[in-house]
N, C-alpha and C positions, 0 to 999 in steps of 0.2 A: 499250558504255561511252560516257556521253555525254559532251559538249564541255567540261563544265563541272568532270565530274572528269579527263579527260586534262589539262585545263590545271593542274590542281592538284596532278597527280602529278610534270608536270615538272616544276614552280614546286617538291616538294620535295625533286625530286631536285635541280633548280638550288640550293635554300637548302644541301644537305647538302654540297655540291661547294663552296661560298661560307665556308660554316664549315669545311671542312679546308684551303682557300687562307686563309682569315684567321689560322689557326694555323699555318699553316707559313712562312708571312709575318711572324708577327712573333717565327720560332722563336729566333732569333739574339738575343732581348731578355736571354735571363737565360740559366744553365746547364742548369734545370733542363729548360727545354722544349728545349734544344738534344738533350738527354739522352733524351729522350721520344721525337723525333721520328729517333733513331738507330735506333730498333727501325722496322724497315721495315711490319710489320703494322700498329703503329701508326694510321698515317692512313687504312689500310684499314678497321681497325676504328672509326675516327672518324665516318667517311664513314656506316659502315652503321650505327651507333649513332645520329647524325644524322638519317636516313634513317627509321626508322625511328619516331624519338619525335616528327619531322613528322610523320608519316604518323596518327600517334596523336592528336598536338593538332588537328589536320584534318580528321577522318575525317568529320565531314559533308560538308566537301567534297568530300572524294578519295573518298569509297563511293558508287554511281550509288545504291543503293539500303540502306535499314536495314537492319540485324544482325538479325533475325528474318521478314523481308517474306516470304511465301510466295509466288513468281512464279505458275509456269502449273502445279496438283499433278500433271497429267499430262503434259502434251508439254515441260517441262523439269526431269522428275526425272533425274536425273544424265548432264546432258548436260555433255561435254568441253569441253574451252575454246575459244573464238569469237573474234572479233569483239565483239559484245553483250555476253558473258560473258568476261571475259580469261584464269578462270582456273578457268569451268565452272561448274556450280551439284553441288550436291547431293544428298540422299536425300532431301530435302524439298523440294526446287527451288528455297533459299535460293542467294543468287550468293555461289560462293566467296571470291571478290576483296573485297566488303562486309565478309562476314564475316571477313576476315583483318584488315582495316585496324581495324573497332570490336576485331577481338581484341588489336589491339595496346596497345590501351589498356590492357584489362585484366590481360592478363598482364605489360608490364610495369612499371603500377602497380601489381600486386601484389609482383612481386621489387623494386623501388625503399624501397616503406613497411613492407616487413617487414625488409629487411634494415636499413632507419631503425629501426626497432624495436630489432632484434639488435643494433646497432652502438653506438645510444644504452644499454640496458643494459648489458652486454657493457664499456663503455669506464666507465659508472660504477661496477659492480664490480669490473672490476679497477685501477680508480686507488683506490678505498677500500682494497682488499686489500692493493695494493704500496705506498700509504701509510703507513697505519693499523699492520699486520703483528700481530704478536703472535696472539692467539685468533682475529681478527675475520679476517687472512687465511686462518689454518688451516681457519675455518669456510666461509669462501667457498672456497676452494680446495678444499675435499671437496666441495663442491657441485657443482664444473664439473667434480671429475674425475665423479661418478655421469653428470650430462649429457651425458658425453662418451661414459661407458661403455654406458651406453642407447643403441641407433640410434634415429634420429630421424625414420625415417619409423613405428617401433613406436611410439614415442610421440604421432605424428600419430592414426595409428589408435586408439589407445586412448581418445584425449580426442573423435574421430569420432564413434566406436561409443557412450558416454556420450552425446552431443549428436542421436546422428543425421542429420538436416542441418544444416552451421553456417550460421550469417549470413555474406555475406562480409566483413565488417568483423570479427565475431569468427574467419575463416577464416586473414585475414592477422595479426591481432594472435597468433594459434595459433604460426601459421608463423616471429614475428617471436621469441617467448618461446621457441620452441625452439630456435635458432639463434646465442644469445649466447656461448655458451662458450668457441669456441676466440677471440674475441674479445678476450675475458675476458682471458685467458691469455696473449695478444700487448700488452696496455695491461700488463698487470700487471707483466711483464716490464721495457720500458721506463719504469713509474714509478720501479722499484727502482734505477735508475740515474742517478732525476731527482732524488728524493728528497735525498739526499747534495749536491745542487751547490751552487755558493752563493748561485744568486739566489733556491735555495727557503730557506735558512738565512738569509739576508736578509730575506724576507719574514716568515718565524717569529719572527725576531729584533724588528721591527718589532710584533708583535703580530697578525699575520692570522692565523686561525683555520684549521683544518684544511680549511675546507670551500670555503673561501673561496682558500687554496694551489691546491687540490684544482681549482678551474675557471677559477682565473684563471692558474695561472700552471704549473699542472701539464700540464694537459687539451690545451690551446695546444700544448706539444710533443711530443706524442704525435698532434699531427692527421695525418703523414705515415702511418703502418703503418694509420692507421683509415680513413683513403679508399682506399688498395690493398683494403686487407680487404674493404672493403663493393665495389669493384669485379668484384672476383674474387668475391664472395658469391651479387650479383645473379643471375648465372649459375644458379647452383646452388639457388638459390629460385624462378628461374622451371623447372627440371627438374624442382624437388619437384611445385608447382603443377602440371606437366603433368602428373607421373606421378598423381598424385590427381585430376588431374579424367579421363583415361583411364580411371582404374576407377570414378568416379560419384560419389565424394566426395568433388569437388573445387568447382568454380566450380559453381553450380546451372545447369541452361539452362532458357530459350534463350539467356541470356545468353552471350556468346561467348568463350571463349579460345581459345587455340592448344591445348590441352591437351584438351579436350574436342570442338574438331571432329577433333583424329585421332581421338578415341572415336566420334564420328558415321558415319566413315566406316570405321572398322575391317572391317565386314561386307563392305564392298563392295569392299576392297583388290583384288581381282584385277578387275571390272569398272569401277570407277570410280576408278583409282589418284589422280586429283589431288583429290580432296578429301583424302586424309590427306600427299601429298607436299606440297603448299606450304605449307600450317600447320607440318612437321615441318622442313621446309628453312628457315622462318622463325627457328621455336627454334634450331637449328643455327647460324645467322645471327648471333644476336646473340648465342649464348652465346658463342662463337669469338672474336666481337668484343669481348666484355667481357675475355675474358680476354689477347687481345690488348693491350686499353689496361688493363688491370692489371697486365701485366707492367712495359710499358712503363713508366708512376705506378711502381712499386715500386725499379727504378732510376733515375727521373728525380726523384723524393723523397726520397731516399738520400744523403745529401750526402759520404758516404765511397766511392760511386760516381765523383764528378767528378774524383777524382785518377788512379784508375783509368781513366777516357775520357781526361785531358788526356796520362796514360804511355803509352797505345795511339799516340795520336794525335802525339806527339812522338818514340813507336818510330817510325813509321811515316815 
């Protein structure tokens, strides 16, 4: 590993350690981060969520060598980790540590814009539904219960097997349309209770248009339950992503995920165990994290949570 990526792996462990001292620094500003930062995992998972999407915006610097280089095909086919190699190379003599940092990018930019996908649908259908109501909810609402009722990795497959290899840009838009439903279902809920207030009867009063309620003044308060969701989602679409590119219909290679170098090194699990342990400790890593800081968001967004902390806190 040369000079020039050790400096930039500390520089992101330094930036990742900088952005959890600047949040918990200026945690005491409002309720809601004070609220955030009560959940102890929290800045764990801050830290490694940090951590990580440097490591991604960086990865020319922080990888000694590109995501596909083929080193030595003979005297470094799957040698263990070094010095040179931190974290060993491969069945191809690709250096593992490269190939994790470019995979960070991709896998998760992929769980980030698909579940932008799912969250953005997802939040338009059900604010139309719990608007609108009448026929136009009944009709969307039998639609997400079928979505729901369908698994979703069956219907990954089915549109797979149709296409055969996808693009990945059609791979994540896939991902992102399958994924709306229970979203749906959580907006749609809280519009039905927004609908009735009176700054939406104010606004209708005034003459704004349904559509016009709909994203000015509806959308606006239902943003809390839609960042937990999409937090807590990310998770769960970078798992799909792995599991589909493990079985070969996922990321295409040599392009790199974390999902497809377990698949690279599957064969060689008893001989060359860390090509598939640090790509799987990586997913591990940040799904853990994700859902760490989504719990945490779920009660620090909750504004019928702060009376609850301030009664603990005045039991106490």
């Amino acid at each position: 590993m040369n000079l020039r990526a050790t400096l930039a792996l500390l520089g992101a462990l330094a930036l990742a350690l900088f952005v959890v001292g600047e949040a918990r620094r200026h945690a005491a500003a409002t309720p809601a981060r004070r609220r955030f930062f009560r959940h102890r995992p929290a800045a764990w998972g801050l830290f490694v969520l940090s951590f990580f999407v440097t490591l991604a915006i960086a990865a020319p610097w922080v990888a000694p060598y590109g995501p596909s280089v083929t080193l030595e095909i003979v005297t470094l086919k799957n040698q263990p980790p070094s010095l040179l190699h931190p974290l060993g190379t491969d069945l191809y003599s690709r250096d593992v540590w490269s190939r994790l940092v470019y995979g960070s990018r991709v896998s998760l930019s992929i769980g980030a814009l698909a579940m932008l996908v799912a969250v953005t649908v997802g939040a338009v259908v059900g604010a139309v539904a719990g608007y609108v109501r009448r026929w136009v909810d009944t009709a969307l609402m039998r639609l997400v219960d079928v979505g729901l009722a369908v698994p979703r990795i069956f219907l990954m497959l089915m549109a797979i097997a149709l296409w055969q290899r996808l693009p990945l840009a059609l791979f994540v838009l896939l991902i992102g349309l399958t994924g709306w439903f229970g979203t749906s279902r959580l907006v749609r809920a809280e519009v039905l209770t927004l609908r009735e207030r009176d700054f939406v009867a104010a606004a209708r009063g005034l003459g704004a248009g349904p559509a016009r309620i709909i994203l000015r003044h509806v959308l606006p308060n239902v943003a809390a339950p839609i960042i937990v969701s999409a937090a807590l989602g990310i998770g769960n679409v970078m798992l799909l992503e792995a599991g589909l590119s493990f079985l070969g219909i996922g990321v295409p290679p040599p392009l790199p995920s974390w999902g497809n170098m377990i698949a690279d090194g599957a064969a060689q699990l008893a001989t060359a165990p860390w090509t598939t342990l640090f790509p799987g400790l990586a997913i591990a890593l940040v799904v853990m994290a994700l859902n760490a800081v989504g719990d945490a968001l779920r009660d620090a967004l909750d504004p019928r949570r702060e009376a609850e902390w301030d009664t603990d806190g005045a039991t106490l």
